[in-house]
C-alpha positions in Angstrom: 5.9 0.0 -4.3 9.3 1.4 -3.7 9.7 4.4 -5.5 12.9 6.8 -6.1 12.7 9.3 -3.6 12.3 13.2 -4.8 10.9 16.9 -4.0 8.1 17.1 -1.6 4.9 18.7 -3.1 4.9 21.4 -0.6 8.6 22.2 -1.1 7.5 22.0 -5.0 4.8 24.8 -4.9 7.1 27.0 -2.7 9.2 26.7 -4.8 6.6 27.7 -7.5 5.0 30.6 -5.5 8.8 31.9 -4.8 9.6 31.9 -9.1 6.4 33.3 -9.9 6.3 36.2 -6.9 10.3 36.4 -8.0 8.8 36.8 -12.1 6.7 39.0 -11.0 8.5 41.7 -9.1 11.2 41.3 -12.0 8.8 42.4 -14.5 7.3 44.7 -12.4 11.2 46.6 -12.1 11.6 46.7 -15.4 8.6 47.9 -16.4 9.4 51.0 -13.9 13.0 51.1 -15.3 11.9 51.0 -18.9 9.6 54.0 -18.2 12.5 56.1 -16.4 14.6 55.5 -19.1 12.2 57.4 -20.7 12.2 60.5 -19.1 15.9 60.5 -17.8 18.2 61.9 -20.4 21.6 59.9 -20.8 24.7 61.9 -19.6 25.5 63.0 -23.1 22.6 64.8 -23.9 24.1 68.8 -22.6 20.8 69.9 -24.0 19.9 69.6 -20.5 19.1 72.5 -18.6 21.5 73.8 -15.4 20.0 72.2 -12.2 17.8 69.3 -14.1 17.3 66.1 -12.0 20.1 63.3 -12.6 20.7 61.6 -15.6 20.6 57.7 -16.4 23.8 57.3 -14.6 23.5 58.4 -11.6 19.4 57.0 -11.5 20.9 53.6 -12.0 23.8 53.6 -9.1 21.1 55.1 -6.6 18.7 52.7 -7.8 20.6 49.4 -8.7 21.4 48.2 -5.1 18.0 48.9 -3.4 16.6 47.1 -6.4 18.7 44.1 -5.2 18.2 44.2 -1.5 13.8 44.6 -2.7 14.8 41.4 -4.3 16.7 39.6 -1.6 14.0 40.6 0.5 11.0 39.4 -1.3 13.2 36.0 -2.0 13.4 35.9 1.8 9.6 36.3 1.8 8.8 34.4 -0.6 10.6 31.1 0.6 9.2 31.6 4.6 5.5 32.6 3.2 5.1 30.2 0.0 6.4 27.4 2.7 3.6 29.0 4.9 0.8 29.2 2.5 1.9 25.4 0.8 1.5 23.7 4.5 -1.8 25.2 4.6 -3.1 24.4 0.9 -1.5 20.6 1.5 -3.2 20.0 5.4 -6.2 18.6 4.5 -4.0 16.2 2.1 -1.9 15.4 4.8 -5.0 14.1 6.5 -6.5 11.9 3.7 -3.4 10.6 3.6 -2.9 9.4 7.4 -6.7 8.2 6.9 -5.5 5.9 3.8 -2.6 4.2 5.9 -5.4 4.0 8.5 -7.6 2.4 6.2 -4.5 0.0 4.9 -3.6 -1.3 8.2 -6.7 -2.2 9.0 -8.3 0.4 10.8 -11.7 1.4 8.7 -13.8 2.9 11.6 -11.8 6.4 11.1 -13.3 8.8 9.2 -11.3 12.5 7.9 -14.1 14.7 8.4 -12.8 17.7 6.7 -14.5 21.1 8.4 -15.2 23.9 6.2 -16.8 25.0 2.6 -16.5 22.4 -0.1 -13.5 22.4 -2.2 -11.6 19.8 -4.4 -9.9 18.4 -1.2 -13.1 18.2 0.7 -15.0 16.3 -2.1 -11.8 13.9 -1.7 -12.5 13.6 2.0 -15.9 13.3 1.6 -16.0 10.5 -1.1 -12.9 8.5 0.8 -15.1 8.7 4.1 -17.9 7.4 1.9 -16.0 4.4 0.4 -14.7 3.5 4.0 -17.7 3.5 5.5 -19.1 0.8 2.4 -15.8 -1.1 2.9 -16.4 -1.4 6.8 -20.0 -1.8 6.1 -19.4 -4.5 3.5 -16.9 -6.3 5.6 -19.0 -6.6 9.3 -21.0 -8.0 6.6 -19.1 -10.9 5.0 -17.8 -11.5 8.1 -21.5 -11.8 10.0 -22.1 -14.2 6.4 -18.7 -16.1 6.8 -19.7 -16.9 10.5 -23.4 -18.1 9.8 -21.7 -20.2 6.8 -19.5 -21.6 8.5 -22.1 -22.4 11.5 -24.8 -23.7 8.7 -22.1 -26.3 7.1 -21.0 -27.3 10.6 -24.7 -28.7 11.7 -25.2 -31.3 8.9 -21.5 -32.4 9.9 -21.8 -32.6 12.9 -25.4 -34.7 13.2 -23.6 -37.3 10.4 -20.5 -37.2 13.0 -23.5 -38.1 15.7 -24.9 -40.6 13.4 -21.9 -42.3 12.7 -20.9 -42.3 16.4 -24.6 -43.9 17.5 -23.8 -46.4 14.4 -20.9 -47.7 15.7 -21.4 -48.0 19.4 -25.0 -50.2 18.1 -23.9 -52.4 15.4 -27.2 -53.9 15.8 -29.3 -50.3 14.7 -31.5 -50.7 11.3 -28.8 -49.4 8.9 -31.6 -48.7 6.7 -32.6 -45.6 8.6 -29.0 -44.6 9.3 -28.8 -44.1 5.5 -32.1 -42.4 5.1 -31.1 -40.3 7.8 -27.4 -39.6 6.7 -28.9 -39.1 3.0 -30.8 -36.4 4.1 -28.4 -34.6 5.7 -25.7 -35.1 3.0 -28.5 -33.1 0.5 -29.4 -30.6 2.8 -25.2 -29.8 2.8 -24.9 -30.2 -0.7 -28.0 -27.6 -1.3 -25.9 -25.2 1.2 -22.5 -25.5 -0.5 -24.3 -24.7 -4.1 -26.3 -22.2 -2.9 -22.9 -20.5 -1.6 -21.4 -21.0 -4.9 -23.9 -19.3 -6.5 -24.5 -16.2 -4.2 -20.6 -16.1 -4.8 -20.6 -16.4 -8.5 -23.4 -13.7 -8.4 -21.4 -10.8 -6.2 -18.2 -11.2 -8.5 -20.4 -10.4 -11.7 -18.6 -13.7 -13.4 -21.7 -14.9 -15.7 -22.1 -14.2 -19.5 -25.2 -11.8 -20.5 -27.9 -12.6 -23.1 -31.2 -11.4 -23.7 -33.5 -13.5 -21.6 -37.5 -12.9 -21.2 -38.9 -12.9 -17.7 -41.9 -14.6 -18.6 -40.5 -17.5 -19.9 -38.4 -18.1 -16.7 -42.0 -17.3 -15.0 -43.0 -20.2 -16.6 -40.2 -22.7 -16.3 -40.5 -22.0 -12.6 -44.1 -22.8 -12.0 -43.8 -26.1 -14.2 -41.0 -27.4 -12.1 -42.2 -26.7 -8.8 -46.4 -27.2 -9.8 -46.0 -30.9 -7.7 -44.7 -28.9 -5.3 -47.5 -26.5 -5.4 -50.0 -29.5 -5.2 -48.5 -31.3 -2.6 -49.4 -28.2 -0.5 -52.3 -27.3 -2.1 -51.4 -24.1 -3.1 -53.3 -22.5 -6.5 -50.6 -20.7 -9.1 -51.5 -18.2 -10.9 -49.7 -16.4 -13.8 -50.2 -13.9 -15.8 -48.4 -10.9 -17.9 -46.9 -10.1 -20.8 -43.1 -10.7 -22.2 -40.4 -8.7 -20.5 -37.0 -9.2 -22.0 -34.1 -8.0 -20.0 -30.5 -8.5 -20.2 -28.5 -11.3 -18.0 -27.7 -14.5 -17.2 -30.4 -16.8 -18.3 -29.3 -19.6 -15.7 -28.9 -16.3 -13.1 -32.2 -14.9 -13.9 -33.9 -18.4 -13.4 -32.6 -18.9 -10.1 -34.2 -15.6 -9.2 -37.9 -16.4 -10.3 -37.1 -20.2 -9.2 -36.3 -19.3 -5.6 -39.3 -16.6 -5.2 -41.5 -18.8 -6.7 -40.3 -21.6 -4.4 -40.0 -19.4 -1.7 -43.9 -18.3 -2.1 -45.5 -21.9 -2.3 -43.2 -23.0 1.1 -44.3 -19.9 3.1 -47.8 -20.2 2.3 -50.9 -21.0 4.2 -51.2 -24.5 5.2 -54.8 -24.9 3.2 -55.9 -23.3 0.2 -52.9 -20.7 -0.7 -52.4 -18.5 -3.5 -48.9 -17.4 -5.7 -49.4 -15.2 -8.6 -46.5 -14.3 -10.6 -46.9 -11.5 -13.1 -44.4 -9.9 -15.6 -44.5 -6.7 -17.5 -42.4 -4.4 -19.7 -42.5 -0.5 -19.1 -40.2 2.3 -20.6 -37.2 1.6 -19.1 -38.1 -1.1 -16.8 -38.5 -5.5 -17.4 -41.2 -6.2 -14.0 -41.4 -9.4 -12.2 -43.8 -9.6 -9.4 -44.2 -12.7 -7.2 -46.8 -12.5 -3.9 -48.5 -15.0 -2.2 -51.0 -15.4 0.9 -49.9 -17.0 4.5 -49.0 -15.8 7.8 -49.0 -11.7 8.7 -45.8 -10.3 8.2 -44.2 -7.2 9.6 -42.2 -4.4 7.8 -39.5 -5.4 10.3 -39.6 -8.9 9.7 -39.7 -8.5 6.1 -36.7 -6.1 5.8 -34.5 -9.2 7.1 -35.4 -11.7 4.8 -33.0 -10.7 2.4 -30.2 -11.6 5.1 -28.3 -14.7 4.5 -29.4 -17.6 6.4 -32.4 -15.3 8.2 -35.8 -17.1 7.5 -38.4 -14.4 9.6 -39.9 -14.9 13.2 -43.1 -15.3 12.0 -42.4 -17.9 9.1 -42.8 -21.5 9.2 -39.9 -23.9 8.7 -40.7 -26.9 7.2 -38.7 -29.3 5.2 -38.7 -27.2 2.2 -37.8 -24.4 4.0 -34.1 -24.8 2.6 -30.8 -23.1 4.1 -31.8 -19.5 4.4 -29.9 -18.4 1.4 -32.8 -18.1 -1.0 -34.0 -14.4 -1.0 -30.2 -13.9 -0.2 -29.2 -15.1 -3.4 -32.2 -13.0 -5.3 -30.7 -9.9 -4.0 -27.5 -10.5 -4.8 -28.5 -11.6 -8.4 -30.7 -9.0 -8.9 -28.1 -6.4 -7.8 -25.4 -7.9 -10.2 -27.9 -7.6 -12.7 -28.2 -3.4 -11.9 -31.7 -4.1 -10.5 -33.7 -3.5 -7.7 -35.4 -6.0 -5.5 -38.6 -4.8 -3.0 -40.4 -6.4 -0.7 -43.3 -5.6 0.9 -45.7 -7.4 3.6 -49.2 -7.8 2.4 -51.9 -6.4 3.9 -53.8 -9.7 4.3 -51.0 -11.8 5.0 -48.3 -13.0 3.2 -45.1 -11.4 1.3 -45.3 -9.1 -2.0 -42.2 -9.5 -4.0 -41.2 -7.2 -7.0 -38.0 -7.6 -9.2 -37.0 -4.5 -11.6 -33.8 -4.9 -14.4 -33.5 -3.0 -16.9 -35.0 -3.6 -20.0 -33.4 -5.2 -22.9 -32.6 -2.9 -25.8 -34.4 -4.0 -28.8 -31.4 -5.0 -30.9 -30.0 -6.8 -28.4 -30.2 -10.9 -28.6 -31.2 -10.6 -32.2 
């Protein structure tokens, strides 16, 4: 933004500690030639007697030009000191303000740093250091997500390039099985690309809010994926009472959808459990989804939530989907001003809690 140029700050409160020390010493003079004035006599009072000090007259011409040169001299003093004292006040400005061109070319590894007791300036240096190291944080980390996107889309395109390629030097393949093949590759890209739209939709907060009950998503979930459930004979369980919060219903279902989903695929091969429970406390709408399988570390478990990171120790199977799942309950669950925790079971297997906040009880109605 181009802006009319003008004073400087720090020529600005020189300029102000020159006026007010300049104020001050006025009023200081003529509160000492006010009470002189007092005490002197004028040179028409011959009441006076012989050998009494000096009248108004001659205090004021002995007085008058040291007054001035005090002045001139304090002006002087003023300027050089209040220029002094202003480039002091203004340094640690001076480097927040290098750090935000820094920060605007680019360049968010700096930090300011400020050294000393806390003031207004340092609480500024402190919270700008703060927001950089989020920004820088938050951009290795799109960037780390733009890479694995960009490496997840390229597979499925490149094995229908392959396909394509093996099609046309054998005219004579079963086509049939070219379009089985190509079919499932074309889904497992099209459940990538909407799974990105969503986790995208989710971090920019663009969704309407209603009041929407956990429980009934709870439910909704476990009906669509009970064949699912069977198919890998895994028992649900539910249980728990209503728990209304405040969100995007469609949101709020992809949450309990994927963790629900996301239970019954990392299961135990034989004879698994998922129980999903929902509850209500003060201030708090619960959903809790766990489920038995393989032994999980607190390392392993801290990267789930990473986009496109499935675990070390987790199965992938054909329902596995594109490692976006969790990644998208985080980031729906964080739009929503929740909190998402996960936690390895002690018996094997993942235990998943979901806290929003609880609807207020005029809300919805």
């Amino acid at each position: 933004m181009d802006r009319a140029g003008g004073l400087s700050v720090r020529l600005k409160l020189t300029l102000s500690y020159v006026g007010f020390l300049m104020m001050a010493c006025a009023l200081l003079l003529g509160v000492v030639w006010v009470f002189l004035l007092r005490y002197v006599p004028d040179r028409a009072d011959r009441t006076r007697a012989p050998g009494s000090g000096p009248n108004r007259s001659e205090l004021l011409s002995a007085f008058g030009p040291k007054v001035v040169w005090a002045l001139l001299i304090l002006l002087v003093f003023g300027v050089v000191g209040g220029w002094f004292l202003a480039g002091r006040v203004l340094s640690p400005l001076n480097q927040i303000t290098n750090a935000t061109r820094l920060a605007a070319s680019g360049s968010l590894s700096h930090r300011i740093q400020l050294d000393g007791r806390r003031d207004e300036f340092r609480e500024l240096a402190d919270a700008f250091d703060t927001m950089l190291a989020r920004i820088e944080s938050h951009d290795a980390e799109q960037q780390r997500f733009a890479a694995n996107a960009s490496h997840e889309l390229r597979t499925p395109l490149a094995i229908t390039q392959t396909l394509l390629d093996v099609a046309r030097s054998d005219p004579k393949r079963d086509t049939g099985e070219l379009i089985a093949l190509l079919h499932n590759v074309n889904t497992r890209a099209i459940n990538l690309t909407e799974a990105l739209l969503v986790l995208s939709r989710a971090d920019q907060r663009s969704f309407v809010r209603e009041n929407v009950d956990l429980s009934l998503t709870a439910e909704e979930a476990i009906e669509t994926l009970l064949p699912l459930a069977e198919e890998r004979q895994v028992t649900m369980e539910a249980s728990g009472d209503t728990s209304p919060t405040y969100g995007s219903h469609a949101l709020l279902q992809q949450v309990t959808t994927n963790l629900v989903h996301n239970a019954i695929v990392h299961n135990l091969n034989e004879c698994g459990t998922v129980r999903v429970t929902t509850s209500a406390e003060s201030k708090s709408a619960m959903l809790t989804v766990e489920n038995t399988g393989e032994k999980l570390t607190a390392q392993a478990v801290s990267t789930l939530v990473k986009p496109f990171q499935r675990g070390n120790e987790r199965i992938r199977s054909d329902h596995a989907g594109v490692g976006l799942g969790l990644a998208i309950v985080k980031s729906i669950v964080h739009a929503h001003d929740g909190s998402l925790i996960l936690a390895p079971r002690a018996d094997g297997g993942l235990h998943v809690t979901v806290e929003l906040p609880l609807a207020p009880p005029h809300i919805g109605r």
